[in-house]
C-alpha positions as CSV (number, residue, x, y, z in Angstrom):
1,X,-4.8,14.9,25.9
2,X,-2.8,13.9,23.2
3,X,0.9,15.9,21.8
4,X,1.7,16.3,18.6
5,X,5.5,16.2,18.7
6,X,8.5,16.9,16.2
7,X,10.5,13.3,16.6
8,X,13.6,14.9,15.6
9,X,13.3,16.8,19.0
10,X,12.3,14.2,21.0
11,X,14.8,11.3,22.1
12,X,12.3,9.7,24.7
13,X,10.3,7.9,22.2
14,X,9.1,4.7,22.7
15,X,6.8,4.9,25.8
16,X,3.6,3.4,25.9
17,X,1.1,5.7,24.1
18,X,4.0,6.7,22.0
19,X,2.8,6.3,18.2
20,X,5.2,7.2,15.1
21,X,3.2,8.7,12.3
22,X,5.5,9.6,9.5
23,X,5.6,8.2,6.5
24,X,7.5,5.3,7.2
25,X,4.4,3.9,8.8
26,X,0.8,3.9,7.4
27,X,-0.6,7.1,9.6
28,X,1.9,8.9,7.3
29,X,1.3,11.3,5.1
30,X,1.2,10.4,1.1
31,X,0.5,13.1,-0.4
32,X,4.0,15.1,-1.0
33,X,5.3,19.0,0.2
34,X,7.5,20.2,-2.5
35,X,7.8,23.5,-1.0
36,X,6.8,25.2,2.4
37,X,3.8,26.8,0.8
38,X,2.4,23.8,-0.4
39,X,1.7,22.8,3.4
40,X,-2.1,23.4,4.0
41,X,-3.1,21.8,0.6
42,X,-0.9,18.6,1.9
43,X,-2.5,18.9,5.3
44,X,-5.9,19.4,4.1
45,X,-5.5,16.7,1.6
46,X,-4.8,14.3,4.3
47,X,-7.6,15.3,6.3
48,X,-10.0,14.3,3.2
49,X,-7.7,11.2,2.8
50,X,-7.9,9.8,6.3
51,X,-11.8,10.4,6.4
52,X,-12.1,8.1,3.7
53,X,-9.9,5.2,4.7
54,X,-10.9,5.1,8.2
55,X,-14.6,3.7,6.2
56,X,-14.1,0.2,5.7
57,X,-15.1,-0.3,1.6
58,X,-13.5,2.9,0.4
59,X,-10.9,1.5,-1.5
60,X,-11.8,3.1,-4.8
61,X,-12.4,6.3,-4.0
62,X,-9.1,6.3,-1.6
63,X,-7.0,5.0,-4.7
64,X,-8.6,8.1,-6.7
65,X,-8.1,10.7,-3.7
66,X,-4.3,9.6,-4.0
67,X,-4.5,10.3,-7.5
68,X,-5.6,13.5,-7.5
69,X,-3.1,14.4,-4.8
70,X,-0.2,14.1,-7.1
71,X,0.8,10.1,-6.6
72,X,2.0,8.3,-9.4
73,X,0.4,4.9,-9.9
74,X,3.3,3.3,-8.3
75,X,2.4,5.5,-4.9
76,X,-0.5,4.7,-5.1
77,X,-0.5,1.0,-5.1
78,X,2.4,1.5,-2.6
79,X,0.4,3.5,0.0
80,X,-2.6,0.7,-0.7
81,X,-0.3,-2.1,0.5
82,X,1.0,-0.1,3.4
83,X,-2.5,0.6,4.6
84,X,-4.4,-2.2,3.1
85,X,-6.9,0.4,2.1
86,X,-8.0,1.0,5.2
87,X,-7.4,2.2,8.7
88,X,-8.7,2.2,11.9
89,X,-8.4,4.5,14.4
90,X,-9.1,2.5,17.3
91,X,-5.6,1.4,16.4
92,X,-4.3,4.4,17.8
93,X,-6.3,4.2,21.4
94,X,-4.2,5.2,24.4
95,X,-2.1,7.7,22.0
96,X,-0.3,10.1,24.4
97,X,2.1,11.4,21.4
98,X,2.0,10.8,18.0
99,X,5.4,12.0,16.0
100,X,6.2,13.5,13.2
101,X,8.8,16.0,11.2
102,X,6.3,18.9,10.9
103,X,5.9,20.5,14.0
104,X,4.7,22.8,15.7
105,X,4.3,23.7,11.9
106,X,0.8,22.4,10.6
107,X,1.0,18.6,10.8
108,X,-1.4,15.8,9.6
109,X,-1.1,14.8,13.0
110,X,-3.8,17.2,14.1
111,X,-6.1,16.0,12.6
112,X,-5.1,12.7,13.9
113,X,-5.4,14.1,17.3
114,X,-8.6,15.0,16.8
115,X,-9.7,11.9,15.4
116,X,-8.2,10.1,18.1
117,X,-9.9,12.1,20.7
118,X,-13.3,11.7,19.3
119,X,-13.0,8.6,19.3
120,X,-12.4,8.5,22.8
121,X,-15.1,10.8,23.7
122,X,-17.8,8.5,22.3
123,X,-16.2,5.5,24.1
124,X,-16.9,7.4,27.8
């Protein structure tokens, strides 16, 4: 089973299975929380977000997903080149942990999670 964990927490990060999944890498989150109440509609916006760029050729409609989440052009084109427009979750195989700032509030790591652990279902 995987954990979702706050990394500011945590200082035993780094073991296998250990994945960082804040913005700094591409399993971040793009789309931006002004305020504490703007969390689910960040959250579910990544959810919609990381359905569509774990399809290869989704490119466009990834790029106009970002766009309607608030990024600038510039974030946009910066997010493309960080993920190359898409991702695959078999990257994340063997995740134990994945870390990020949010929790135990709602993170986009749960839907990572679950991602993750379907993945690994239909591999058994």
């Amino acid at each position: 089973m995987i954990e979702v964990v706050n990394m500011l927490h945590i200082r035993d990060f780094g073991k296998p299975g250990d994945f960082r999944c804040d913005r700094e890498t591409k399993w971040g989150n793009p789309f931006i929380m002004y305020e504490q109440h703007m969390r689910n509609r960040v959250c579910d916006l990544y959810e919609d977000y990381l359905d569509a760029i774990t399809e290869p050729g989704n490119e466009t409609m990834v790029r106009s997903m970002l766009k309607m989440g608030g990024l600038t052009p510039v974030q946009v084109d910066h997010w493309m080149q960080k993920t190359g427009g898409y991702l695959d979750i078999g990257e994340l195989a063997g995740a134990r942990r994945l870390f990020c700032h949010c929790f135990p509030a709602r993170c986009h790591c749960d839907h990572l999670k679950k991602l993750i652990e379907g993945q690994s279902d239909l591999n058994v």
